[in-house]
LUMGU-980012 format. One record per residue: y negated, x negated, z of N, C-alpha, C, O, CB in turn; residue number from 1. Coordinates in nm, 3 decimals. Atoms other than C-alpha are relative to their C-alpha. Glycine has a CB too. Layout:
REC     n.Y     n.X     n.Z    ca.Y    ca.X    ca.Z     c.Y     c.X     c.Z     o.Y     o.X     o.Z    cb.Y    cb.X    cb.Z   i
REC       Y       X       Z       Y       X       Z       Y       X       Z       Y       X       Z       Y       X       Z NUM
...
// end
This chain:
REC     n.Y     n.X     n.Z    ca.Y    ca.X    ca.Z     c.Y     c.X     c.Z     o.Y     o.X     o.Z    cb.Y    cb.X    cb.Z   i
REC   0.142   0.024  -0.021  -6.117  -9.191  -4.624  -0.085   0.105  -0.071  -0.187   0.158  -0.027  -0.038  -0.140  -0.048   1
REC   0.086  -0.145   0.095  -6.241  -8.925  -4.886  -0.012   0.131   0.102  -0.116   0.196   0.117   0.116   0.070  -0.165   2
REC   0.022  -0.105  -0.088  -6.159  -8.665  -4.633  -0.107   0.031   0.096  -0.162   0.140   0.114   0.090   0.000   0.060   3
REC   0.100   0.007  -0.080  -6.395  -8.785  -4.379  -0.119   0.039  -0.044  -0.195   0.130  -0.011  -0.009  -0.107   0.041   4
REC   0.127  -0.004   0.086  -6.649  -8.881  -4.643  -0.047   0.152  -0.062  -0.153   0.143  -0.124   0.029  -0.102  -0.127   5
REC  -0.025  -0.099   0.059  -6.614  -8.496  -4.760  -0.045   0.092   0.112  -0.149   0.157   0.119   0.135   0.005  -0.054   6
REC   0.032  -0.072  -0.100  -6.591  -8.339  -4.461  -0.142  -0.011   0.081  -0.203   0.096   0.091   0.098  -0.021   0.075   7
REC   0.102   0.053  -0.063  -6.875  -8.481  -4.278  -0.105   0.011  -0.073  -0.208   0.058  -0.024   0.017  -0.119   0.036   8
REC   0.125  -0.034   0.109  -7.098  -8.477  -4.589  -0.030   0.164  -0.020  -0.146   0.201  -0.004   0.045  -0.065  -0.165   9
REC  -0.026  -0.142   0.007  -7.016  -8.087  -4.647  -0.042   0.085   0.125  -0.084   0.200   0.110   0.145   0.017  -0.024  10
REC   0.058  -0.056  -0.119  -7.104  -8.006  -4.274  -0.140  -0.036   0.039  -0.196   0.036   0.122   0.080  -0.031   0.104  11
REC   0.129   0.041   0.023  -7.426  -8.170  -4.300  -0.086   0.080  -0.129  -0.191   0.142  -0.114   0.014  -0.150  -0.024  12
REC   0.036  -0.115   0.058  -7.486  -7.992  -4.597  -0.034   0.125  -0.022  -0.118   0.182  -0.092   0.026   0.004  -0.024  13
REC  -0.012  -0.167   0.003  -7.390  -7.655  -4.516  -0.098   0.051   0.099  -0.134   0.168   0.103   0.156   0.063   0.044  14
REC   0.084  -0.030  -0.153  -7.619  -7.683  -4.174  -0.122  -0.025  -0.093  -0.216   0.053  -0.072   0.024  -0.123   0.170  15
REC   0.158  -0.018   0.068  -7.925  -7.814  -4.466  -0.031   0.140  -0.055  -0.129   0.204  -0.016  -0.025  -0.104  -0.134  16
REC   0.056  -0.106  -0.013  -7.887  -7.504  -4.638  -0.019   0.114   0.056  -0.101   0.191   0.006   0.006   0.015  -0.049  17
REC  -0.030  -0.109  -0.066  -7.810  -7.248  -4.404  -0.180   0.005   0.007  -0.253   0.081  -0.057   0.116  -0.012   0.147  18
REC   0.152   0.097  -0.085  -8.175  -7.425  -4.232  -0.069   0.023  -0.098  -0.181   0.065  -0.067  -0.005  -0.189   0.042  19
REC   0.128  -0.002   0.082  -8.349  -7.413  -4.549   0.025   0.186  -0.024  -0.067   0.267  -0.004   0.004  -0.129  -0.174  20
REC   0.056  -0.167   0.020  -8.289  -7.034  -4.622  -0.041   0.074   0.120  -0.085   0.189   0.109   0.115   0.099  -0.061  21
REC   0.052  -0.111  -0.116  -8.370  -6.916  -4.258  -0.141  -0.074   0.018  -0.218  -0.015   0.094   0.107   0.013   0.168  22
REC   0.100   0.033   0.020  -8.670  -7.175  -4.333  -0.068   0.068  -0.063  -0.182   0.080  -0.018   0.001  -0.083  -0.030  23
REC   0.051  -0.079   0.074  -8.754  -6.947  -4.615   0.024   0.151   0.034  -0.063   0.232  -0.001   0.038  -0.038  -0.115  24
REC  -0.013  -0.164   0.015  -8.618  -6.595  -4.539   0.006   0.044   0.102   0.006   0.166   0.086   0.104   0.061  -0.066  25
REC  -0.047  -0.060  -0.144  -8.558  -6.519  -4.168  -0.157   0.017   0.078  -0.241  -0.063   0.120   0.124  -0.129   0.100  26
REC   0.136  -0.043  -0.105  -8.845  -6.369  -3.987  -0.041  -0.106   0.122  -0.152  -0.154   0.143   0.040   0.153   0.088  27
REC   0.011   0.027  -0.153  -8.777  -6.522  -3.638   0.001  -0.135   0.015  -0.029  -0.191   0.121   0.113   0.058   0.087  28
REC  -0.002   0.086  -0.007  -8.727  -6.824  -3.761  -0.125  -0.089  -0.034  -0.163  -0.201   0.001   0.089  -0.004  -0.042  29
REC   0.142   0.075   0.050  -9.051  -6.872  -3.943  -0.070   0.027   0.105  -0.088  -0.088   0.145  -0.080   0.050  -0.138  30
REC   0.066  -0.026  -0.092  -9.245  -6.748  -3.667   0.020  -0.148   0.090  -0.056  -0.245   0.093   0.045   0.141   0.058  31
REC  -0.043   0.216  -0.058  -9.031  -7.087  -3.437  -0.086  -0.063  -0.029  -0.179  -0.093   0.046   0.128  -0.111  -0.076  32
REC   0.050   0.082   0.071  -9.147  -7.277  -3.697  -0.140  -0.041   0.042  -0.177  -0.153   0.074   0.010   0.046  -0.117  33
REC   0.187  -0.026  -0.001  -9.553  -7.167  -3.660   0.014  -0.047   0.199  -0.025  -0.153   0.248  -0.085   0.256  -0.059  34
REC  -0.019   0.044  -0.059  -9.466  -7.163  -3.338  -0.030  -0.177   0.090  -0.115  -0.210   0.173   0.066   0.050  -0.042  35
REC   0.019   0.136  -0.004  -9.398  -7.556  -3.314  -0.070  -0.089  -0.028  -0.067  -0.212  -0.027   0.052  -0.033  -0.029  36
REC   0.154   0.063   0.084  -9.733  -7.574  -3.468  -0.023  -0.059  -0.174  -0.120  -0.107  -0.233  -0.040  -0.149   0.092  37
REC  -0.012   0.074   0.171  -9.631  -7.682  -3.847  -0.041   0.144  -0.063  -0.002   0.255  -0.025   0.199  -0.075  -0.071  38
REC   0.053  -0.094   0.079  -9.803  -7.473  -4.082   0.098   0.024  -0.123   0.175  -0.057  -0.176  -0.139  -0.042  -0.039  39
REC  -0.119  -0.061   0.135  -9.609  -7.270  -4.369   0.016  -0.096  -0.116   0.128  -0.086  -0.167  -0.058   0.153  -0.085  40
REC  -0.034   0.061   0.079  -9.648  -7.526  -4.628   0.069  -0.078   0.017   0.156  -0.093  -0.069  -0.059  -0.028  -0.045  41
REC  -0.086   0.087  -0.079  -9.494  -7.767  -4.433   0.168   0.046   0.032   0.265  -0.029   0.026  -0.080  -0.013   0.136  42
REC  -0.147  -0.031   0.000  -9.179  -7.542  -4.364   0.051   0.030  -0.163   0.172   0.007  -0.170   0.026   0.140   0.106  43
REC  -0.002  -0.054   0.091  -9.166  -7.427  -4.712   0.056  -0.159  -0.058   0.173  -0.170  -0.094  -0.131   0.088  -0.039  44
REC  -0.041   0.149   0.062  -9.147  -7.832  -4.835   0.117  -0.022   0.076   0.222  -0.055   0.022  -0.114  -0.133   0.021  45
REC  -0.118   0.042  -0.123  -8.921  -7.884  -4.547   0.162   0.101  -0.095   0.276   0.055  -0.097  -0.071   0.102   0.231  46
REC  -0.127  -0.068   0.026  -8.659  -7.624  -4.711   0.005  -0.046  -0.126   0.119  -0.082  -0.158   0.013   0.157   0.017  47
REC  -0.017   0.062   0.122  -8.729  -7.747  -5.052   0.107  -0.125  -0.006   0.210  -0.138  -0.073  -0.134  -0.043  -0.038  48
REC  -0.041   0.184  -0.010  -8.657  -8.160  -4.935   0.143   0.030   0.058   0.232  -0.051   0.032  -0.117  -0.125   0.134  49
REC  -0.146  -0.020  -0.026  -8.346  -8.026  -4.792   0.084   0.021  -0.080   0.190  -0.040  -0.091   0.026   0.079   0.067  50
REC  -0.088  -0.024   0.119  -8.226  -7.859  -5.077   0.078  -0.082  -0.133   0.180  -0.071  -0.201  -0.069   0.072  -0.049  51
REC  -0.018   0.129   0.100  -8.289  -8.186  -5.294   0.059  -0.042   0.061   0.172  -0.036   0.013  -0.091  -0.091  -0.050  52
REC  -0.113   0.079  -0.081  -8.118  -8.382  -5.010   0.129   0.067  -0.023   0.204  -0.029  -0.039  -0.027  -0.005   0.162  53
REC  -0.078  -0.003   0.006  -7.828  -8.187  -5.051   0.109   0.027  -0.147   0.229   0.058  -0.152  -0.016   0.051   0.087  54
REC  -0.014   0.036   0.077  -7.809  -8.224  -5.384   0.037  -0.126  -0.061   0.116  -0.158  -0.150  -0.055   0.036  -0.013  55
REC  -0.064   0.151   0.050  -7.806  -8.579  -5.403   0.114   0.021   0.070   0.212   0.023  -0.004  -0.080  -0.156   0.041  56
REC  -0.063   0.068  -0.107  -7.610  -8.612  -5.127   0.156   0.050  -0.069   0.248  -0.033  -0.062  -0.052   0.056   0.178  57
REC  -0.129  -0.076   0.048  -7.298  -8.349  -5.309   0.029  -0.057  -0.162   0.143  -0.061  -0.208  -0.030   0.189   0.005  58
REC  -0.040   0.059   0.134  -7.337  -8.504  -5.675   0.062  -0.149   0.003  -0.007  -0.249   0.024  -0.128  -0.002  -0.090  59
REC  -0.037   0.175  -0.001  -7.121  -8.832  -5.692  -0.039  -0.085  -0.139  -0.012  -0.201  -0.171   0.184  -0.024   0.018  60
REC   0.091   0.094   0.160  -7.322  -8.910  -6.055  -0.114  -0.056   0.054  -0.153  -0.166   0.014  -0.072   0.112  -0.154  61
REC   0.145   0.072  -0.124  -7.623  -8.996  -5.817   0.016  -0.107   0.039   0.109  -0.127   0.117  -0.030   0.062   0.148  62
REC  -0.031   0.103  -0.051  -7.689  -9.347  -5.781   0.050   0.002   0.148   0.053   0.110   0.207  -0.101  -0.072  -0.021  63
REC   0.016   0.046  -0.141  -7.615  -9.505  -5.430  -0.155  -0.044   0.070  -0.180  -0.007   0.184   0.092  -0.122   0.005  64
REC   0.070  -0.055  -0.077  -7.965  -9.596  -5.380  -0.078   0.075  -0.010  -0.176   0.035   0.054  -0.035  -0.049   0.045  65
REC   0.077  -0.116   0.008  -8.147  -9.278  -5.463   0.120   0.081   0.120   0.070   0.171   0.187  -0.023   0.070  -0.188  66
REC  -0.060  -0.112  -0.082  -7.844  -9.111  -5.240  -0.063  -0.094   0.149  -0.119  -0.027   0.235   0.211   0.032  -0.025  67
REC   0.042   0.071  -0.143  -7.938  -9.400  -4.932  -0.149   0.071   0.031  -0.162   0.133   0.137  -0.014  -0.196  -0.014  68
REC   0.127  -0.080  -0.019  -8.312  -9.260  -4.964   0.008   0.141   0.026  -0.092   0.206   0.057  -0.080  -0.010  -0.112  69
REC  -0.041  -0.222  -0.034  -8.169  -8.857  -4.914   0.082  -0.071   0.127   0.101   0.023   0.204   0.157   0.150  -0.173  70
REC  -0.078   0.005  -0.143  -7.965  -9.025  -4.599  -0.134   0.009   0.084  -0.168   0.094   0.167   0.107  -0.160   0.035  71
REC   0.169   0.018  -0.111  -8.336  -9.150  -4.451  -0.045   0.109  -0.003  -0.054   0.154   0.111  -0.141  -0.101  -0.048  72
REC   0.092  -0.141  -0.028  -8.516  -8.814  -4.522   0.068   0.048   0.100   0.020   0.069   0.211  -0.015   0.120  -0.121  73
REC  -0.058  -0.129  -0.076  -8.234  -8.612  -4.388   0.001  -0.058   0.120  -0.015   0.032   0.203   0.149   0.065  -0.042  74
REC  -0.012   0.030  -0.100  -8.206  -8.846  -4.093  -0.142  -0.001   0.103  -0.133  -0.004   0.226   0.067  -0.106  -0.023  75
REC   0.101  -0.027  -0.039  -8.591  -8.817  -4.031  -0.016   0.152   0.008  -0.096   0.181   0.096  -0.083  -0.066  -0.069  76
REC   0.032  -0.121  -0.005  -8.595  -8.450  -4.074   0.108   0.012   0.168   0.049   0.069   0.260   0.042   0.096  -0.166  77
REC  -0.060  -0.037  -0.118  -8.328  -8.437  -3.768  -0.066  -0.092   0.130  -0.074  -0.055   0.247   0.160  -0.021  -0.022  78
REC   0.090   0.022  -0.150  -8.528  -8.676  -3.546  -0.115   0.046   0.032  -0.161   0.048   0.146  -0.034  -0.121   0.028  79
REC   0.142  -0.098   0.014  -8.852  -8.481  -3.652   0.030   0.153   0.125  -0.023   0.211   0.220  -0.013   0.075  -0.219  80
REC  -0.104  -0.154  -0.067  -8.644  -8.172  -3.512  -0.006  -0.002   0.156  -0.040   0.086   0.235   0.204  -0.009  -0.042  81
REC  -0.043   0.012  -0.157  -8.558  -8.327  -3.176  -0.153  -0.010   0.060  -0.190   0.083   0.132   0.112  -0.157   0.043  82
REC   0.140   0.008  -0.019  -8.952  -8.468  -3.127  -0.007   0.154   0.024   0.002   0.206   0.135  -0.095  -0.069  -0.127  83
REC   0.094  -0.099   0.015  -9.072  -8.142  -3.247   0.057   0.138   0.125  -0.022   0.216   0.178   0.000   0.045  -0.184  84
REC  -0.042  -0.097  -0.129  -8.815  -7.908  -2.968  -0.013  -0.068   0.102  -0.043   0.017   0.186   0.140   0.058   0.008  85
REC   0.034   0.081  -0.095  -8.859  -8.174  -2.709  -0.144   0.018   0.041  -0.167   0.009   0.162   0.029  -0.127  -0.039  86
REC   0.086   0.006  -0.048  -9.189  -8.139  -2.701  -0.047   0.142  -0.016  -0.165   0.155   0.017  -0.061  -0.101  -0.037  87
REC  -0.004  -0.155  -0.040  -9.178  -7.743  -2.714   0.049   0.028   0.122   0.022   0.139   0.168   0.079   0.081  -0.087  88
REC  -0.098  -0.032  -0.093  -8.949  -7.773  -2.422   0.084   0.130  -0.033   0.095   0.234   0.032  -0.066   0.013   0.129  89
REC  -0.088  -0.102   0.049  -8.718  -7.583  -2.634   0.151  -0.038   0.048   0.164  -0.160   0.038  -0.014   0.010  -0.163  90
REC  -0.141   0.028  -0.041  -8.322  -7.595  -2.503   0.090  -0.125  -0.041   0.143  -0.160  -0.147   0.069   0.106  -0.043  91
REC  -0.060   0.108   0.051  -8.176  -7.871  -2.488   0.153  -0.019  -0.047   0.225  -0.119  -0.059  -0.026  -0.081   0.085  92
REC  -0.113   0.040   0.124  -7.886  -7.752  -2.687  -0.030  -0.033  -0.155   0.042  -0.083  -0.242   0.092   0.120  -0.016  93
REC   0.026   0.030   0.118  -8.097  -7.762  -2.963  -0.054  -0.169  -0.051  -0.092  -0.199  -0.164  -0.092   0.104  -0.023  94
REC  -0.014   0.112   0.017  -8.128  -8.131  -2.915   0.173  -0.078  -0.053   0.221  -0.149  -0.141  -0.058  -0.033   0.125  95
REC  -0.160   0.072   0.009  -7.761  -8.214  -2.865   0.079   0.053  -0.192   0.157  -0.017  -0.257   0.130   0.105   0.181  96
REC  -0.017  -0.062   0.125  -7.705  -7.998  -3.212  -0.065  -0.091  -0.119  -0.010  -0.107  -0.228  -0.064   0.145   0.008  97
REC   0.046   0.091   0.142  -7.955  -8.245  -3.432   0.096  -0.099   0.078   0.205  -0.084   0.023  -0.201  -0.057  -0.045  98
REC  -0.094   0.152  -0.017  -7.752  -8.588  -3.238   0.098   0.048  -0.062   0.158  -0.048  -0.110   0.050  -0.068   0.156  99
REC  -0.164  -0.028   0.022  -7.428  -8.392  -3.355  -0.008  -0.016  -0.154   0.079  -0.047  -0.235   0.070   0.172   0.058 100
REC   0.014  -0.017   0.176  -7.561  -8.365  -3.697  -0.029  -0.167  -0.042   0.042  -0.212  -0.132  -0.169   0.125  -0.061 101
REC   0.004   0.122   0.036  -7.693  -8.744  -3.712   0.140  -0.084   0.007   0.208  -0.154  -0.068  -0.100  -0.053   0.075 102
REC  -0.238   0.033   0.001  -7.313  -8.818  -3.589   0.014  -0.027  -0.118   0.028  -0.140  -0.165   0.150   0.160   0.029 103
REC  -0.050  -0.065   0.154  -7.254  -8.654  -3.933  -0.005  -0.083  -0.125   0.067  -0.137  -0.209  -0.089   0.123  -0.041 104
REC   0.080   0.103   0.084  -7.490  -8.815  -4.100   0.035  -0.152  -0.024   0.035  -0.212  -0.131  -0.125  -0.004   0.057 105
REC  -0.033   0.147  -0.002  -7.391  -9.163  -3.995   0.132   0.002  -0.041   0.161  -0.116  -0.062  -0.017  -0.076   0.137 106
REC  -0.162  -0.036  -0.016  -7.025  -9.073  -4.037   0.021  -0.001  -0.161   0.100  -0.078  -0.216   0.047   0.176   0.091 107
REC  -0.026  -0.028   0.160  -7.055  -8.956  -4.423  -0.066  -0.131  -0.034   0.019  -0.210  -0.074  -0.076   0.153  -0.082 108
REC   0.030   0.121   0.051  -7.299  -9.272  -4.508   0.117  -0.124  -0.011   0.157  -0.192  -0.106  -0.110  -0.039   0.083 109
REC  -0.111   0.128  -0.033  -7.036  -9.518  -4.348   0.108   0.060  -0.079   0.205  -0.016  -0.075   0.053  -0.034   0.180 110
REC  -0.146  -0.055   0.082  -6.768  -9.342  -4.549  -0.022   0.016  -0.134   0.070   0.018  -0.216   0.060   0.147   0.046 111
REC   0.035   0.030   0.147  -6.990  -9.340  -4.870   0.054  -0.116  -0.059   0.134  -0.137  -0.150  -0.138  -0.012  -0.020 112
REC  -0.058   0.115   0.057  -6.963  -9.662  -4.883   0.177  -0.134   0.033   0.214  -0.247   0.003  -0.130  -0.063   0.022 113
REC  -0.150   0.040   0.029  -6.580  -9.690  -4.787   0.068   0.031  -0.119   0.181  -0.007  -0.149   0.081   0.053   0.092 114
REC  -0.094  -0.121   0.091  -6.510  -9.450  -5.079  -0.069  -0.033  -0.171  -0.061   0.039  -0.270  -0.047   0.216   0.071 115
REC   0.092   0.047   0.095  -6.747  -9.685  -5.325   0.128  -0.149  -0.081   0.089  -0.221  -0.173  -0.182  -0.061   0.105 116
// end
């Protein structure tokens, strides 16, 4: 069960920060961003709240529910995602990519608390 809980948490992770540094450092991506109409402070917090989310989410000294409250953000930041390309009429692989990640999401929670 750790494996799952590991794996699944770690790929959710690695997709927050990849996301938060092309939130912060990638040209083409901040532009998207403005783009989708959210103004820079807004992406800028957005890469921050990720970073904390994946912080709780990788420390196992972190209560359970301060880590359940980093499941809700991160799971609102990926339906924020789908809203916000859905209504860009942006590709709808980039929909099927946040469901794959909430997968994830639901997958490591339910395995948090097998591994509790």
């Amino acid at each position: 069960m750790n494996i799952i809980y590991w794996t699944s948490t770690s790929l959710v992770s690695l997709m927050l920060i990849l996301s938060s540094y092309t939130y912060l450092f990638n040209k083409s991506t901040i532009e998207g961003i403005r783009e989708l109409g959210f103004p820079d402070f807004f992406r800028i917090e957005l890469a921050i709240l990720k970073i904390v989310g994946v912080i709780i989410l990788l420390l196992p000294s972190i209560p359970i529910q301060i880590k359940e409250w980093s499941y809700a953000g991160i799971g609102l930041f990926f339906i924020t995602a789908i809203v916000a390309h859905t209504a860009h009429r942006d590709s709808i692989i980039l929909t099927i990519i946040n469901l794959i990640f909430i997968g994830l999401l639901i997958v490591s929670n339910i395995y948090l608390h097998k591994t509790i």
